[in-house]
Each structure stands twice: as C-alpha cells, then as structure tokens.
VOGU-3710 file (C-alpha; in Angstrom, 3 decimals, decimal comma):
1> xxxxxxxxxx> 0,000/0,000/0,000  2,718/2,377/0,626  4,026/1,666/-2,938  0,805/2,199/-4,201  0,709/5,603/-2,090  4,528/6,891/-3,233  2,889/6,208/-7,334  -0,060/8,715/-6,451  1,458/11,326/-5,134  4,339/11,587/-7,936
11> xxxxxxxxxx> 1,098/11,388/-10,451  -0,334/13,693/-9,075  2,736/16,079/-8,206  3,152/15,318/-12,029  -0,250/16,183/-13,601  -0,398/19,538/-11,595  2,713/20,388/-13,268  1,305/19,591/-16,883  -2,003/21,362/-16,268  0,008/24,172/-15,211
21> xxxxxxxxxx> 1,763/23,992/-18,368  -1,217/23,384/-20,144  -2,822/26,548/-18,834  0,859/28,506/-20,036  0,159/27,457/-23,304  -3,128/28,771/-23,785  -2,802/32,184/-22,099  0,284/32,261/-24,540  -2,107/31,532/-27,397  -4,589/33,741/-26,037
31> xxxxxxxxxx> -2,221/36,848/-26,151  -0,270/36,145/-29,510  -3,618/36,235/-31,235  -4,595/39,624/-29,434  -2,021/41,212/-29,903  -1,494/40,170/-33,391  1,974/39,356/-33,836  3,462/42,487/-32,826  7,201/40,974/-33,897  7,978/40,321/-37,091
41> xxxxxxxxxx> 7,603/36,022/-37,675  9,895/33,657/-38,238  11,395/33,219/-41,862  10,278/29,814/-42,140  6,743/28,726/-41,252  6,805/25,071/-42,233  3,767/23,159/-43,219  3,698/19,692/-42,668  4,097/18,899/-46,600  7,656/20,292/-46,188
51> xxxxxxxxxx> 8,420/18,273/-43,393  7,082/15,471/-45,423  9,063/16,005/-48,532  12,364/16,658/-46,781  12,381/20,674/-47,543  13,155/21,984/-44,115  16,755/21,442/-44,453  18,406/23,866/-41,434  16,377/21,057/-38,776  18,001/18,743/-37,118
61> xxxxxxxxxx> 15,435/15,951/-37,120  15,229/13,412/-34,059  12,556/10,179/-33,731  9,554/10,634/-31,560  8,424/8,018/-28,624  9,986/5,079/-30,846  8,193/5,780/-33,812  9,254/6,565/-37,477  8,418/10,027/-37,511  10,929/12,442/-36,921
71> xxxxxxxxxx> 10,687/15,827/-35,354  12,362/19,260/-34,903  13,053/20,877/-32,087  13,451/23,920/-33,828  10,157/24,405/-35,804  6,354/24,298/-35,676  4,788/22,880/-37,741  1,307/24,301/-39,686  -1,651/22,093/-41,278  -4,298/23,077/-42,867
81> xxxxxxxxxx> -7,741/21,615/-42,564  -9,863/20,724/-45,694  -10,665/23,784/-47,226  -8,531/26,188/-45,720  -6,048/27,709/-47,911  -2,941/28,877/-47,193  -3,633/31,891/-47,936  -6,547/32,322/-45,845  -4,505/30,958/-43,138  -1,701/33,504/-42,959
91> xxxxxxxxxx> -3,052/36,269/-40,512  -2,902/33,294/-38,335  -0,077/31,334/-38,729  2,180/34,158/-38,565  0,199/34,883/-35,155  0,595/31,931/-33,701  4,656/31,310/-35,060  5,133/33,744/-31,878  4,873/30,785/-29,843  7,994/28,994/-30,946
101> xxxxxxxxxx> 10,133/30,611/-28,084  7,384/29,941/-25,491  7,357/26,195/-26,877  11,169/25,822/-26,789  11,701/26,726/-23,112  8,266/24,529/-22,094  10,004/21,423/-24,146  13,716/22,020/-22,889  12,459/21,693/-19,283  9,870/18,713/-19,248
111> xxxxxxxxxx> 10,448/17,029/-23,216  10,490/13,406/-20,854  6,843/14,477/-19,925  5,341/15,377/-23,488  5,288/14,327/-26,631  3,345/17,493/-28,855  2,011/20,431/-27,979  -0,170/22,007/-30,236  -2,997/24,315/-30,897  -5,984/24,382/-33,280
121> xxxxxxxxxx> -7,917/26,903/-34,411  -12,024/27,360/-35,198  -10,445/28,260/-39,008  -8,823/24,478/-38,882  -5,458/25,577/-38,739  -3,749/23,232/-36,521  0,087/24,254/-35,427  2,265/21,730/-33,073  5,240/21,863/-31,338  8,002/19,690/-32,303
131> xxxxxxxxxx> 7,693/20,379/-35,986  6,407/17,077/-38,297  5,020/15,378/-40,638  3,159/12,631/-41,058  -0,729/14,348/-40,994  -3,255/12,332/-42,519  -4,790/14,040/-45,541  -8,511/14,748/-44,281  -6,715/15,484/-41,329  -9,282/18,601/-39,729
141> xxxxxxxxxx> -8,274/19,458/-35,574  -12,152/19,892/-35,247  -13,484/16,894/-35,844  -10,997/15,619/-33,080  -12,375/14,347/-29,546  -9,779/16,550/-27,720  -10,810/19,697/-29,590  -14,437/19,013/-29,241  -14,733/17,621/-25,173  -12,362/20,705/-24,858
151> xxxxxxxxxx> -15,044/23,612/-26,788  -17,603/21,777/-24,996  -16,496/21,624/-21,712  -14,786/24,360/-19,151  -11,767/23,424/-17,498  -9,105/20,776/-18,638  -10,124/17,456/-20,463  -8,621/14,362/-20,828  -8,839/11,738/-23,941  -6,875/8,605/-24,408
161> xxxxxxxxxx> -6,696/8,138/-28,251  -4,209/7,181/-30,774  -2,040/9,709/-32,218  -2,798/10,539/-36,083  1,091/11,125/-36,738  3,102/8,622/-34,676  -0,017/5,976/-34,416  0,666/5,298/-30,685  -1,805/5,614/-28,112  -1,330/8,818/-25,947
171> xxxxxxxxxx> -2,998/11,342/-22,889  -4,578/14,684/-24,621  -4,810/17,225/-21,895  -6,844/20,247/-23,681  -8,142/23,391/-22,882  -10,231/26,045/-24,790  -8,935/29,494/-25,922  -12,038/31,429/-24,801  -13,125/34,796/-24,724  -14,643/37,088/-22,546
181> xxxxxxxxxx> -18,091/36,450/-24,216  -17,565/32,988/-23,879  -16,715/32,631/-27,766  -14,085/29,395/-28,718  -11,164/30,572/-30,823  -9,303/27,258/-30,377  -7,886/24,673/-28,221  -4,591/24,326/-26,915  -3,945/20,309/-25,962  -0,530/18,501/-24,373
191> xxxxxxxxxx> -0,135/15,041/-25,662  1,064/12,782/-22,966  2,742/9,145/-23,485  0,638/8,444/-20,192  2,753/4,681/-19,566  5,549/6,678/-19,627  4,086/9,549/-17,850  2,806/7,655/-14,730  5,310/4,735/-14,552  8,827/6,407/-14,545
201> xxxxxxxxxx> 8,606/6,242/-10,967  7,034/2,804/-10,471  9,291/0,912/-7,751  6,473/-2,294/-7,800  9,145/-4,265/-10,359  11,435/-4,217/-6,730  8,909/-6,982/-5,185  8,225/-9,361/-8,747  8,212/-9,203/-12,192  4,649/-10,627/-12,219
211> xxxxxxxxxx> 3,654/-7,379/-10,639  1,532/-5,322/-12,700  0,822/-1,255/-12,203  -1,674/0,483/-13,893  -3,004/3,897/-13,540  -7,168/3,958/-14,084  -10,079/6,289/-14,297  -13,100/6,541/-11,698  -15,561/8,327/-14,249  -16,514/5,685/-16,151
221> xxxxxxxxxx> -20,065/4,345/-15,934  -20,926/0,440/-16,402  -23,737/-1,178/-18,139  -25,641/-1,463/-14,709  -24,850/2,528/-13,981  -22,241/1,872/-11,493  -18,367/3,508/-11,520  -15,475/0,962/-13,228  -12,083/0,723/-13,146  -10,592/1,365/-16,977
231> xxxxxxxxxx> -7,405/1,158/-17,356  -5,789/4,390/-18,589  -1,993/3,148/-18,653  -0,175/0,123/-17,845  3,205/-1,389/-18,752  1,680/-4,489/-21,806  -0,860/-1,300/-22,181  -0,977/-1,042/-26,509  -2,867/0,137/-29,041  -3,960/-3,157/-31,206
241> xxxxxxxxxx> -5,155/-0,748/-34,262  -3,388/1,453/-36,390  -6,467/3,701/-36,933  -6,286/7,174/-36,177  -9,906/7,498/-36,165  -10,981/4,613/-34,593  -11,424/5,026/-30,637  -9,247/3,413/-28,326  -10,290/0,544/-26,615  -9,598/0,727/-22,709
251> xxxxxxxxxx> -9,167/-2,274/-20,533  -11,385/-2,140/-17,398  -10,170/-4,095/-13,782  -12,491/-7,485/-13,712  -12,923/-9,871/-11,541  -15,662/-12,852/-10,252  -15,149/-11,367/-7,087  -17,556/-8,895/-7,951  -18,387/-7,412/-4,143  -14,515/-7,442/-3,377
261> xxxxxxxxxx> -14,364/-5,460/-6,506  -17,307/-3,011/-5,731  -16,012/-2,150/-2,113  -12,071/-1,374/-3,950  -13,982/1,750/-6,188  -15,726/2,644/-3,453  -12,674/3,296/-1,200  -11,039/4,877/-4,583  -14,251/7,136/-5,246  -14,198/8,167/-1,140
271> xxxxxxxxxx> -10,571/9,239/-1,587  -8,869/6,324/0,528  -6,088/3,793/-0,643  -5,902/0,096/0,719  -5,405/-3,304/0,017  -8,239/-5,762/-1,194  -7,901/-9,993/-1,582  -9,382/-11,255/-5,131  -9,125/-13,120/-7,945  -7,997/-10,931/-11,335
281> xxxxxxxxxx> -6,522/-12,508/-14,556  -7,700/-15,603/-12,984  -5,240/-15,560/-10,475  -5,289/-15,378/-6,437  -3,956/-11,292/-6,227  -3,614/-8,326/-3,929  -4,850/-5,012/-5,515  -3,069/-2,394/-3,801  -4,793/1,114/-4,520  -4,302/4,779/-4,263
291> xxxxxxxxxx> -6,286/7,860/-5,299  -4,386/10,509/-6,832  -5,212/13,275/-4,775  -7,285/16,105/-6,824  -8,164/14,173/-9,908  -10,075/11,263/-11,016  -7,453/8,939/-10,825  -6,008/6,281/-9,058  -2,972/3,498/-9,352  -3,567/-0,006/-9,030
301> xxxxxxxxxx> -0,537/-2,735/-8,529  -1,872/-6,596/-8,797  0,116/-8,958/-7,556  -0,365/-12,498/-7,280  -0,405/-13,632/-3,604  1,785/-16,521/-4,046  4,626/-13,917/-4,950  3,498/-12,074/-2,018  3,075/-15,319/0,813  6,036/-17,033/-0,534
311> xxxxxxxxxx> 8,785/-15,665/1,767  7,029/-16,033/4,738  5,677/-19,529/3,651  9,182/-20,830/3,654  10,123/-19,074/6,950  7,179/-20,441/8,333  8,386/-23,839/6,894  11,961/-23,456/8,551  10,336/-22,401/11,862  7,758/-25,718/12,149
321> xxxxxxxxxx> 10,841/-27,456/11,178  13,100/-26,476/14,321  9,966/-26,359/16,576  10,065/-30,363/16,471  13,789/-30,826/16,693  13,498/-29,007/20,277  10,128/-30,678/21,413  11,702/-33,846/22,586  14,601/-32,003/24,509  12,238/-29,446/25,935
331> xxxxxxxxxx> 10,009/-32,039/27,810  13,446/-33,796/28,582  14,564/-30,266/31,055  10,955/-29,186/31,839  11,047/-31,072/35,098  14,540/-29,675/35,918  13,276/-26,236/34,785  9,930/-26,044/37,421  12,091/-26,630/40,063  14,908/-24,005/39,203
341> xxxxxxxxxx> 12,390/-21,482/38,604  10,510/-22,252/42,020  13,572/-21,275/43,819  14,747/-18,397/42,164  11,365/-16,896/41,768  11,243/-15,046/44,886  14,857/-13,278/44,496  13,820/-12,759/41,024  10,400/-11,110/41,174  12,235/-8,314/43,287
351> xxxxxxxxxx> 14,481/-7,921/40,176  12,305/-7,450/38,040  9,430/-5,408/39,759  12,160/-2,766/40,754  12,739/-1,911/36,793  8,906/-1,938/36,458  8,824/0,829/39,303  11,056/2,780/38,578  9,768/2,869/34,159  6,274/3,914/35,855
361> xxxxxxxxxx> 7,461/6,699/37,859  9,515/7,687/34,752  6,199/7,555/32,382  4,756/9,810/35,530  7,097/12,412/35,200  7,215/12,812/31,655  3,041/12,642/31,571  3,322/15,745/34,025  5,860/17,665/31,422  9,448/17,107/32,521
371> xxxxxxxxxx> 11,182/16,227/29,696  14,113/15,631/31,696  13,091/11,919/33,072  15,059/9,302/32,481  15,657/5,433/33,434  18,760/3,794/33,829  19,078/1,041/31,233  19,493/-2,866/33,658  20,536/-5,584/31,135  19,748/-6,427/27,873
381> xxxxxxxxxx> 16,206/-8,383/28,143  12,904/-6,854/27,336  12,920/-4,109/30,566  16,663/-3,264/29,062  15,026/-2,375/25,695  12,077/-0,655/26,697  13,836/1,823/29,347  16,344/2,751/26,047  13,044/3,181/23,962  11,938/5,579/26,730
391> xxxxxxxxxx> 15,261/7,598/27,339  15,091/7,846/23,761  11,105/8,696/23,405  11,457/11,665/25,547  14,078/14,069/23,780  12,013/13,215/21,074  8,449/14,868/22,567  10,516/17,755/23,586  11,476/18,532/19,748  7,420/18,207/19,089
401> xxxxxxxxxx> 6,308/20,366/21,676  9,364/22,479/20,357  8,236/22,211/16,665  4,616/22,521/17,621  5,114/26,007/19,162  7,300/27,036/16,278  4,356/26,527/13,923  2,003/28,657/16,486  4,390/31,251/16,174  4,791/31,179/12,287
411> xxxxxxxxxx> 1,077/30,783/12,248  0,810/34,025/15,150  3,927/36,111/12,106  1,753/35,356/9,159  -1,609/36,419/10,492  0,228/40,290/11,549  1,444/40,245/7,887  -2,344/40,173/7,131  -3,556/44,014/6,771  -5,535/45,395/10,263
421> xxxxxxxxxx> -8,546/47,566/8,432  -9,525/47,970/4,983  -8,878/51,246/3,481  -10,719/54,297/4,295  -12,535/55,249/1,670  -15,521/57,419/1,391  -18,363/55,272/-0,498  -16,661/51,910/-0,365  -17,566/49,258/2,022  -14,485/47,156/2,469
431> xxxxxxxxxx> -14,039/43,706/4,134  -11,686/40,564/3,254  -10,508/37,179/5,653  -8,302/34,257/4,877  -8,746/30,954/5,857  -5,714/28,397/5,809  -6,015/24,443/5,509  -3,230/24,195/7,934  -1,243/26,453/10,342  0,406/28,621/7,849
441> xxxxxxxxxx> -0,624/28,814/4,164  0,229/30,689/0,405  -3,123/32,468/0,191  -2,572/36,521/0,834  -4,408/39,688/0,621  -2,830/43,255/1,039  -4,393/47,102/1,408  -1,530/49,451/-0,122  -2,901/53,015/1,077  -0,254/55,610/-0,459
451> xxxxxxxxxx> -0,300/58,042/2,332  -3,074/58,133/5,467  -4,246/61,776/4,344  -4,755/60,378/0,494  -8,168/58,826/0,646  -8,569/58,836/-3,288  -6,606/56,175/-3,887  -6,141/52,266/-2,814  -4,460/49,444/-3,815  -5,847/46,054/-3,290
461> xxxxxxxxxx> -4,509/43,104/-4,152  -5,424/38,944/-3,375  -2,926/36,503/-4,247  -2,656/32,882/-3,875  0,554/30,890/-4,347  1,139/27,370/-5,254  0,752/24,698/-2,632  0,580/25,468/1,262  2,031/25,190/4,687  5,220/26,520/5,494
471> xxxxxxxxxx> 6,964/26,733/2,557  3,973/28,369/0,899  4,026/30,740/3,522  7,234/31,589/3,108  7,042/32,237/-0,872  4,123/34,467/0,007  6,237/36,595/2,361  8,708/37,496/-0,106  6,234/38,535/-2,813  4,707/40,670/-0,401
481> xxxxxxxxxx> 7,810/42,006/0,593  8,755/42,665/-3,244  4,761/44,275/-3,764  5,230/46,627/-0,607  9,109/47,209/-1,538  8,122/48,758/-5,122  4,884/50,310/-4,606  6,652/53,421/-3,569  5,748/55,869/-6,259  2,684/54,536/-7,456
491> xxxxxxxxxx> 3,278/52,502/-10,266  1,140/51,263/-12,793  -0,478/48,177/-11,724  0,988/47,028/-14,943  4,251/48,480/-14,109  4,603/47,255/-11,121  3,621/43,645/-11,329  6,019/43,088/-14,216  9,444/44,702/-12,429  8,338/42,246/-9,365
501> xxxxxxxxxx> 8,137/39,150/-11,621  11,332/40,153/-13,386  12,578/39,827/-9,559  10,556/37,068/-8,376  12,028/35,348/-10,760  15,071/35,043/-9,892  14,132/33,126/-7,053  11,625/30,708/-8,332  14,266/29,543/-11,528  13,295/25,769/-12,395
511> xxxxxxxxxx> 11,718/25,554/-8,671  7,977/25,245/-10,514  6,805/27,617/-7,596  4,626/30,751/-8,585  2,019/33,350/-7,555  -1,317/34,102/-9,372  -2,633/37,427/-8,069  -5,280/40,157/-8,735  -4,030/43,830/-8,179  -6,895/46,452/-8,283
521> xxxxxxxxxx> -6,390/50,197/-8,094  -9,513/52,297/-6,478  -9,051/55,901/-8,203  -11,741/58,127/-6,715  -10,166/60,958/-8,189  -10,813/60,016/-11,563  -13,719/57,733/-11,162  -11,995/54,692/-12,310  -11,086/50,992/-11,537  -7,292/50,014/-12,894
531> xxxxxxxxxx> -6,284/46,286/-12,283  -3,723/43,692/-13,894  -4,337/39,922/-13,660  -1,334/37,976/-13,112  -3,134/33,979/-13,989  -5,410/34,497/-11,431  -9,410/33,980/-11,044  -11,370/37,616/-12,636  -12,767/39,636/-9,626  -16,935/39,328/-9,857
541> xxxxxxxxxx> -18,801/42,217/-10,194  -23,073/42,042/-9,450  -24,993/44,564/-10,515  -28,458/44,334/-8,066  -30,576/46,302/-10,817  -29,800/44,324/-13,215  -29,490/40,914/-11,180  -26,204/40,550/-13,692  -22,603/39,556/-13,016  -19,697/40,771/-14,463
551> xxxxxxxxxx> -16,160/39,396/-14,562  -12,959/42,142/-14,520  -10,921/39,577/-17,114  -7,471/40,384/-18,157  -4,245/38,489/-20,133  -1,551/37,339/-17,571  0,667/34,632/-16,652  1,676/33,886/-12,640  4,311/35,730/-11,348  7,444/33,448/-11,145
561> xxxxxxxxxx> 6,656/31,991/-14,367  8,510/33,720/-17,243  10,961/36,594/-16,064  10,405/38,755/-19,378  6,284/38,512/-19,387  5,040/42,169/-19,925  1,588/42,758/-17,847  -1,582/44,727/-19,166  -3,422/47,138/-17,289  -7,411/46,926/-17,292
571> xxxxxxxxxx> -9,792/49,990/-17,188  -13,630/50,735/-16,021  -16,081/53,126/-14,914  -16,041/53,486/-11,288  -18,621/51,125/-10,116  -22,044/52,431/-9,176  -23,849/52,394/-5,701  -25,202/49,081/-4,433  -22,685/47,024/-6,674  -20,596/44,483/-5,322
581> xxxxxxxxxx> -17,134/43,725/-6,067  -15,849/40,070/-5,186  -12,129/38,650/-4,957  -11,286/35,256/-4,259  -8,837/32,326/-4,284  -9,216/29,267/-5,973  -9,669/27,413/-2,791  -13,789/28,194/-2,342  -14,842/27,531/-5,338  -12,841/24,159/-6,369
591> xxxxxxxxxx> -13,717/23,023/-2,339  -15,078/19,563/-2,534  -17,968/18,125/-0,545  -18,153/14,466/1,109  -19,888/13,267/-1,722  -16,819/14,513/-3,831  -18,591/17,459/-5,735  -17,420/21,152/-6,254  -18,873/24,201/-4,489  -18,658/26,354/-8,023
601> xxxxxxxxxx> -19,053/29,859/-9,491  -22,815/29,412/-9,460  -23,308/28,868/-5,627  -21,018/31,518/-5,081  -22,488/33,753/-7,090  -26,011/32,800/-5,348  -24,684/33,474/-2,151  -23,714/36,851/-3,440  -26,794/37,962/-4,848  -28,932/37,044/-1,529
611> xxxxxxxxxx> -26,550/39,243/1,136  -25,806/42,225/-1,498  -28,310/44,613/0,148  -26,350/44,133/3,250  -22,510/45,191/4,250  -19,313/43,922/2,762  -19,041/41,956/5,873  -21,875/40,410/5,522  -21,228/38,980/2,645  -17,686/37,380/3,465
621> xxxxxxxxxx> -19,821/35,846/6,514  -22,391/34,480/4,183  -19,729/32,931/2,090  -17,762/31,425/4,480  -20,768/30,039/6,469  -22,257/28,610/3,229  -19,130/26,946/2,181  -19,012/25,184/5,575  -22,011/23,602/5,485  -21,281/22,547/2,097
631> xxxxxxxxxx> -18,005/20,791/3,568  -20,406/19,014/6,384  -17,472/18,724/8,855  -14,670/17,945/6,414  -11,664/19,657/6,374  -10,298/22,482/3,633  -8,147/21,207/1,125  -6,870/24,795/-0,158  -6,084/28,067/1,760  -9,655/30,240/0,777
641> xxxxxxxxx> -9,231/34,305/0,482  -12,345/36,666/-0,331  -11,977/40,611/-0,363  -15,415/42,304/-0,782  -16,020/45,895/-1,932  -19,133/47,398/-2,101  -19,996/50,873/-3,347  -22,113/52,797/-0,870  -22,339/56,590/-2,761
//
C-alpha cells in the first residue's frame, strides 16, 4: 500500500505540473492572437508537406516516442484543414509562429513528460510543437475528440486516443482558448505518453516481475450505472489498431469477485487507498490502490499472492521445522526447569518489579511535562530495551512540543502580515478574511494606502501561491515584501507587477513555484477601476438592478513563471452604488464536498446575490458560512481568500 501511495502522489505532483503547463500554453495563445503578432515572424513557417518532402533542411530531425516520424526541435509545424487555404490561413499562422520561443523553453524543461504540444484553431489551422510530418490528408483538428470535449467543456479534459502522426496511443490534456463572451477561438492540448508519464517512478518491479501497475479512471459508468475501473496506462498497455480514427479501446479491472471489486472503487471514489484480496486474470492477487489526490485517478498494482506469501511460507516452513527438533529435549529439562524457577522466583520477582517501578514513575514524570526523566538502562532483556526506547522517546516529545510552538508562532507572524482595516474610503464598504487548511498557508491579501491623508486612492490586491504550509508561507512573504518594496511611487499596476516578476524570478528559476494574483487600483479621483491579472481567477462584479454579473478579465501569466512577461493594465467606470465587487482564491470555489462534488461559481455567485443589500461583511460571513455547510465537517483542502467591496455613494 505504501508503494501504491509513493505512485499517487508523484502522479499527481506530475499532472499539476502539466495542467500548469497546459494553462501557459493557452494564455500564450490567447495573447499572440490579441495582440497580433506584434514581432515580425519567423522566416520559415513550415507546413507539414515540407516536413514530409524533406524541404526543411536547417532542422536537425530526431525520432519521436519510438516511432518513425521524426521531429524538430526547432520548428512548428502548420496544417491546414480541408478547405482552408494557405492563404486564408496567414493572418494566423504568422500569429501563432510567436509561440515557438514559449514552446522551446516549455520542451527544454519537461520534453520526458510530453510528446506534442499544439494548438488548433475554429479556421482548422492546426500548429504543433516539435515540428512534423506525417498528418493524414482529411486530417481537420475539429473533428478531433480533444478539440471538441475541450469547446464543450470548461476546465481541462482528458482523452486517451491514438495519435494521427506517430499511431501510438497517448494522454490529450486540452483546454479552450475562450473569450470574454464565452466565444471558442481554439484549443490548446498537451499530448502525454501516459505509460511513460505515470510509470517512470514505479518501484512495484522491486517486489516481482509478475507485478503489474496500472493507472485507471473513476468516471466511467458500467452497463448497470455503477463507476469501473478502466485502465488508462499500464506497462503491456498497446494500441492493437493502427487507426487514427478509430477510438481506443480501454481495458477495465475485472474480476468474479464482484463485491470485493465493488467495495475497492468505493474506497477509490471516497478518496482512501488500501489493500483488497481477489481473484484478477484468474489468479489469487492483492490489488493495492491509491487515489491521486485532486483528480479522477487512481494506481492499481496486482500482484499475485503466491509472490506475495512465498517468503514467509518458507520461513514459516523453517520455523515448524526447528519447533520439532526441540520438542523432545524441551520435555526432557521441563522437570529440571519447574524446580529451578521455584527457587529463584522469589529473588527474582524483586528484580524485576524494581525496573517496572522505577519505568512507571519515569512515564509519571514525563506525563506531568518534565522532559528531563530518564531510566537507567538494567541488562539487555525486554525491561533493558524498553527503558532505552523511553530515554530515547522523551528528547524526542521535547522537539514536538518544540516544533509545535514554532508553527504557532509562524502561524501568530503570518496572520500580523495580514492588513488590520480595509482602506478608508468614502463610499466603499471594504471587508476581506483568509482561511488556511493548515497552520500557515500561500493564500494573501494586502491594502496598499499611499499616504493616510490620500483617501482617493487604494491598492488592493489577493494573491494565492502554489501549494501550502510553510513553505507556501514563506514564498508568500517574499512577494509581499517585493509588492510593498516597489509600490513606492505609485506605479502602474501594470508596471509594477512586471518589475516584481522580473525579480521574483530570480528566485523561483526551475523551482515550478509561482504566484497568481489580482491587483486592483480604487481611483476616486478620476472615477476609475485600474487592475492587472497575473493567472489568477477575474474579480466578480453584481450589478443588483440588473441581477447581472460581471467578470474584470485580463491576459496574464503567474508571477514566477517567465521573467520577461510584460503585464496589461485593465480599465472601467467606477462602479455604481449598491454594486458588489468580489475577490477570491481558488480554494472556495474548487472546495469539494463528502460526496466529492465542487462548491462552483454558481453557488457563489447565489450566495452573493442574496446578502448584497447588506454590508461587505456580511457577505464574506455568508460565504464562508455557506461553504461550511457545504463541507459538512470535512476539512479544507486549499487556503480560501475573499476581499469584498461594495460601493455605498
């Protein structure tokens, strides 16, 4: 089980990095096509016919995943749908060539972890990263299942399907280029070799090569409407067609044992690994199981018990064996023995009740708090032992106590870094609170008043960093120290946030570590709203009159990301009387209840329209009450943060 347990967490350590990617990719996307290619593109813009026919001849060209295609590193690659025409398709190819550099740095990091990356547009241009050919002819991105789950759905997707270059069977992890409006441009899509992916990390070979690991999804229902284990990846795992159209067929975990069976995707769908007797493969096996944590996923390892039993079966064996030898000599002595131990049992009572004493007197010391107790160690028997366990036990609570203040105090630092009072501004209503899923967390919220006779302008900004505990803690200290450090001046939101991920990132260099904020700027003077959104959630705006909800959107990666990203200031009106202005972390809305489903925008924004007649503090209260009795008891698995402003006059 603890196998099992080591495989989940690297998968899932692993997909958070790739959706991170993933979501890199299409705010890159996102912003070459707004701004239009403001630098002039790339001599070459390959299509996959030249790749095809040899012409690119400055590429050094390398085999992908085993297969006979070759790729290059150096190029993208564009391909054109039925019906487009190259010359249709220019605007945006020489767009989207902008992303080579972006697709370079992604690849030179974390190539091990993907195979393509790629993007394709509503027009049908499709443009991938390494640069190849190979494309089928009626080859059209839009008629894919990763483009159209992807325009269908909000979030990231996953499809297991075979590749239409290389023919092998691979992940897509896609995500839709959207607009404001809601409007699909495109979809941006990873393709993962998931057996390589999830398995790089497998240490079940260590205990028998008739072990076998697989990685499976929980969403899948059967023909009687209840969940099934499909296999997703494994290591004999392969692709038996070479049709790139044809859908891939997925193994799924079966057994006669069906209750046995039933109760292992229960504990899977309740979030709990364990270890489950059946037969599988028609075989006597253990299935040792694992969630991995955040996703619908979860690794499996079979083994068959008789690898398991069969050291301790021929222990046991050796053990019976030298058991019988002794019998006869044992009843031989046992007479002798009764009367030794009649006479010595007196004297030696005393010996060993005085040990006994003195180890409870010890245990009623330390129970009281002094750390200091000790026994002195008398032979080398059982007492002997367990008085060195105990000398050694002690020092050890003393470092806990020790550690558990330390976190108080870190826990007493980071709440004092948390602003006293909203600003004081006339007509706004101000109130924010952070809650953290442990002691210390990576959520953080900040008022930046420039001067306490200045009540005209305000800075507010809500960040949340990656992770949480101490170490998140710590990151968000130093990018609050960086915010405070260059706010002197007044910058540009815009300004500002990109000089502090210039020097952010210097810190965070191939650490994977990064901040997604909102900074907001309250000008009363000239009646406007200024903010810059560095990859994090758009504040919420509701409008009473119109019962209508608004989102302050924006282009902008997390800070700690790319050292060279330039950020974008956002404008507005200033917002009218009765409106309400919401800010928030990731951590409320993506909060899951016991029966595993997600609080959501909507319920949010329910809660929001019910308290908006009341003050900004009401409505943090209403939030934060709602959301726990949507938990029911369970614990938080993110830090939440919500900063409210409301508009009084």
């Amino acid at each position: 089980m603890q196998t099992a347990d080591m495989f989940g967490e690297h998968c899932a350590a692993t997909l958070d990095l790739l959706e991170t990617s993933l979501s890199l990719t299409a705010d890159a996307a996102m912003h070459q096509l707004d701004v239009q290619s403001p630098t002039p593109p790339p001599p070459l813009m390959p299509m996959d016919s030249d790749f095809d026919a040899g012409t690119v001849t400055d590429a050094v060209l390398t085999p992908i995943g085993g297969s006979d295609v070759h790729a290059s590193y150096d190029h993208m690659v564009f391909h054109l749908a039925p019906g487009l025409t190259r010359q249709a398709a220019l605007p945006e190819m020489r767009a989207m060539s902008g992303l080579t550099p972006f697709y370079r740095t992604l690849f030179a990091h974390h190539k091990s972890l993907m195979q393509f990356g790629y993007v394709g547009l509503a027009s049908g241009l499709h443009c991938a990263y390494p640069g190849h050919g190979g494309y089928p002819v009626d080859y059209d991105p839009r008629r894919r299942p990763w483009y159209q789950n992807a325009a269908a759905k909000p979030g990231v997707t996953w499809d297991v399907m075979t590749d239409a270059a290389t023919r092998q069977v691979v992940a897509s992890m896609a995500l839709a280029l959207r607009t404001p409006e809601g409007r699909v441009l495109g979809v941006a899509a990873l393709d993962i070799p998931m057996a390589k992916l999830f398995l790089q990390s497998d240490l079940s070979r260590t205990w028998s090569d008739k072990m076998r690991s697989m990685v499976v999804s929980l969403d899948t229902q059967g023909t009687a409407g209840k969940p099934e284990l499909v296999i997703v990846a494994c290591r004999d795992y392969a692709q038996k067609s070479r049709d790139w159209t044809a859908p891939v067929e997925l193994e799924r975990i079966e057994s006669p044992d069906t209750a046995t069976l039933a109760e292992v995707t229960h504990e899977l769908a309740a979030g709990r690994s364990g270890v489950r007797r059946l037969t599988y493969r028609g075989e006597d096996t253990f299935l040792a199981f694992a969630p991995v944590a955040n996703k619908r996923l979860a690794v499996v390892l079979a083994a068959p018990r008789e690898e398991v039993v069969a050291a301790a079966e021929q222990a046991e064996a050796r053990v019976i064996t030298a058991v019988s030898g002794l019998a006869g000599q044992i009843g031989f002595f046992l007479g002798g023995a009764v009367l030794l131990v009649a006479a010595l049992a007196v004297p030696a009572s005393k010996t060993v009740t005085r040990p006994v004493r003195e180890l409870a007197e010890a245990a009623r010391k330390l129970a009281s708090g002094d750390f200091s107790a000790r026994v002195a160690p008398c032979g080398r028997d059982e007492l002997g032992e367990m008085a060195l366990s105990f000398n050694d036990m002690a020092p050890q609570l003393l470092e806990r106590m020790k550690l558990k203040n330390d976190m108080a105090l870190a826990m007493e630092v980071q709440q004092h870094l948390l602003p006293g009072r909203p600003p004081a501004m006339e007509g706004m209503d101000i109130a924010a609170l952070s809650l953290y899923c442990d002691e210390t967390g990576g959520d953080y919220f900040d008022f930046l008043e420039f001067s306490q006779d200045d009540a005209t302008h305000a800075d507010i900004v809500i960040g949340d960093v990656t992770g949480h505990g101490v170490s998140a803690a710590l990151f968000m200290a130093t990018g609050r120290a960086l915010l405070r450090g260059r706010a002197v001046g007044q910058p540009g939101p815009g300004a500002l946030l990109t000089e502090v991920n210039a020097l952010l990132c210097q810190d965070t260099h191939l650490t994977g570590r990064f901040i997604t904020l909102f900074f907001l700027r309250l000008d009363r003077s000239s009646k406007e709203l200024l903010w810059c959104r560095a990859g994090h959630d758009p504040g919420l705006l509701y409008d009473p009159p119109s019962d209508s909800f608004e989102q302050l959107q924006g282009t902008g990666i997390p800070l700690g990301a790319v050292a060279d990203w330039t950020y974008e200031e956002m404008r507005r009106p200033w917002i009218a009387p009765g409106q309400v202005l919401v800010l928030y972390t990731d951590g409320i809305h993506e909060a899951r209840s016991p029966g595993d489903a997600m609080y959501g925008k909507e319920r949010m924004e329910a809660v929001v329209r019910r308290e908006a007649a009341g003050p900004a503090s009401a409505v943090v209260n209403a939030l934060v009450a709602d959301l726990r009795d949507f938990k029911a008891g369970l614990p938080l698995e993110d830090d939440v943060t919500l900063v409210v402003i409301k508009a009084t006059a």
